[in-house]
Structure formats: structure tokens, C-alpha cells
C-alpha atoms as one frame of an Amber mdcrd trajectory, in Angstrom:
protein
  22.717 -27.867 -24.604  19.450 -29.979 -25.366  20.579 -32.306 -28.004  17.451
 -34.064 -28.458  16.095 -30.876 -29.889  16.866 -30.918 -33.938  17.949 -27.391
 -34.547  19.862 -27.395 -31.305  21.969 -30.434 -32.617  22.214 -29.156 -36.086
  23.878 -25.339 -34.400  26.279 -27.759 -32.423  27.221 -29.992 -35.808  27.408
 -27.305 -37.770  30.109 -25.474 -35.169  32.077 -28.627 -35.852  32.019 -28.295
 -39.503  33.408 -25.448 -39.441  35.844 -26.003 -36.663  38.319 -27.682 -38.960
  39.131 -30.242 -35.701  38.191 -34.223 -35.372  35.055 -34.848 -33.270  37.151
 -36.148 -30.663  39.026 -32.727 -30.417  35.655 -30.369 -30.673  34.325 -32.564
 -28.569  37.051 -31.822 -25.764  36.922 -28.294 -26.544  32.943 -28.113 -26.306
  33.499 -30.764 -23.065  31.061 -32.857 -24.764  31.724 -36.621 -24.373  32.198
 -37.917 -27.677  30.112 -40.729 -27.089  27.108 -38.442 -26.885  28.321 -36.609
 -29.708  28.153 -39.394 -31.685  24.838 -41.402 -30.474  23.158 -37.834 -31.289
  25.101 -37.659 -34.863  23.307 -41.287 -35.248  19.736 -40.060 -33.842  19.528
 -36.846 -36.003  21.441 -38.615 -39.326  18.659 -37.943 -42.352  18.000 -41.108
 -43.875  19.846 -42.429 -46.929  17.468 -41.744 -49.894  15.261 -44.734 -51.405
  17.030 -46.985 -54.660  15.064 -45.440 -58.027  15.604 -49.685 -59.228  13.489
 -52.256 -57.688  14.758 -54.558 -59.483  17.117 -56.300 -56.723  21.021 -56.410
 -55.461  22.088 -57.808 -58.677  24.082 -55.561 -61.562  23.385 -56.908 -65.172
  26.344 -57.634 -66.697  27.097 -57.035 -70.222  28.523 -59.995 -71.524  30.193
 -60.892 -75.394  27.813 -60.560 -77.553  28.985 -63.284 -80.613  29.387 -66.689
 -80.072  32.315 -68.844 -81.895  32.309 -72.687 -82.729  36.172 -73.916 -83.204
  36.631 -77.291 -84.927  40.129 -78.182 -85.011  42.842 -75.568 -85.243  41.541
 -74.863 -88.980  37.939 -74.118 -88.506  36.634 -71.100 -86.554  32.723 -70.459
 -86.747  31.740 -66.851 -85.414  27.824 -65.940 -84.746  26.405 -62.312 -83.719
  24.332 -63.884 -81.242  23.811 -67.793 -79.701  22.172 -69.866 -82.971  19.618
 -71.387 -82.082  20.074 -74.767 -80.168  18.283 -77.204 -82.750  20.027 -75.659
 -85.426  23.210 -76.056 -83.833  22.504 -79.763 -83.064  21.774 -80.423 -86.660
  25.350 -78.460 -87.869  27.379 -80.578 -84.977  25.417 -83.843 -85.805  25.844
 -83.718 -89.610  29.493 -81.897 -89.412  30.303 -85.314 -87.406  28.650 -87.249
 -90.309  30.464 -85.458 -92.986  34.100 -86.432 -90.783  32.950 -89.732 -90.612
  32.694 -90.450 -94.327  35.835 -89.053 -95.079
């Protein structure tokens, strides 16, 4: 059997579906080599279908979404979001100010 020729693969694969045996055993039973069987399974393989996202390998993760300040064991600061970094420069600075004078 011409192998090369599409359809004639495809009747040969398809008797192995439904053969219920392992490619090596059809293989035997057709005295195919399986070697052959399997550089034609290559050839004739339909490509694997395009990615819809072009975006890349990389998987956004979802990450926490609130952010919490601890100062001490008796003060806990939680946010929604990140604060702004000036903002949070100007809470550290003048919490460290208000420490200082006490």
C-alpha cells in the first residue's frame, strides 16, 4: 500500500483505530514495520491549530488584590489596592515623627 498517498494512509490508520490493538501489534498483523507506520503517522499528522492569544508564553496571574501595612503587633493598615507611593512615604515618614516625639 502507497502510504505517501493521503487517503491511502488515512484507510490504513483508520483500520487501526478500530482494531482495538497497539501499533506495534497492527503493525505485525498488517506486516508493516512500525517504523514506517510511524514516520507516515508523523508525515500525514494535521497540524496543531494556531494560539487565538498573541500575547506571549506567559499566564497573567491574579494576584491579592489589598495591600496591608503592619506596625508593631497592634497596628494593622489594610488598602483595596497599592496607595499611592508618595502618599505612603508621607504616612511612614510622619508615623516615624509622631513615634519619635513620644
Amino acid at each position: 500500500m502507497d502510504f505517501k498517498v493521503k487517503q491511502n494512509w488515512q484507510h490504513f490508520f483508520n483500520q487501526y483505530l478500530k482494531s482495538g490493538m497497539s501499533k506495534t501489534e497492527f503493525c505485525r498483523s498488517q506486516k508493516v514495520a512500525p517504523s514506517r507506520f510511524f514516520y507516515y503517522a508523523n508525515l500525514h499528522r494535521e497540524p496543531a491549530p494556531a494560539p487565538n492569544d498573541k500575547s506571549g508564553p506567559f499566564v497573567q496571574l491574579a494576584g491579592k488584590k489589598d495591600f496591608t501595612i503592619r506596625i508593631n503587633n497592634s497596628v494593622s493598615l489594610t488598602f483595596d489596592s497599592v496607595p499611592d507611593a508618595c502618599w505612603m512615604a508621607n504616612f511612614v515618614k510622619s508615623m516615624g515623627e509622631a513615634h519619635a516625639n513620644t
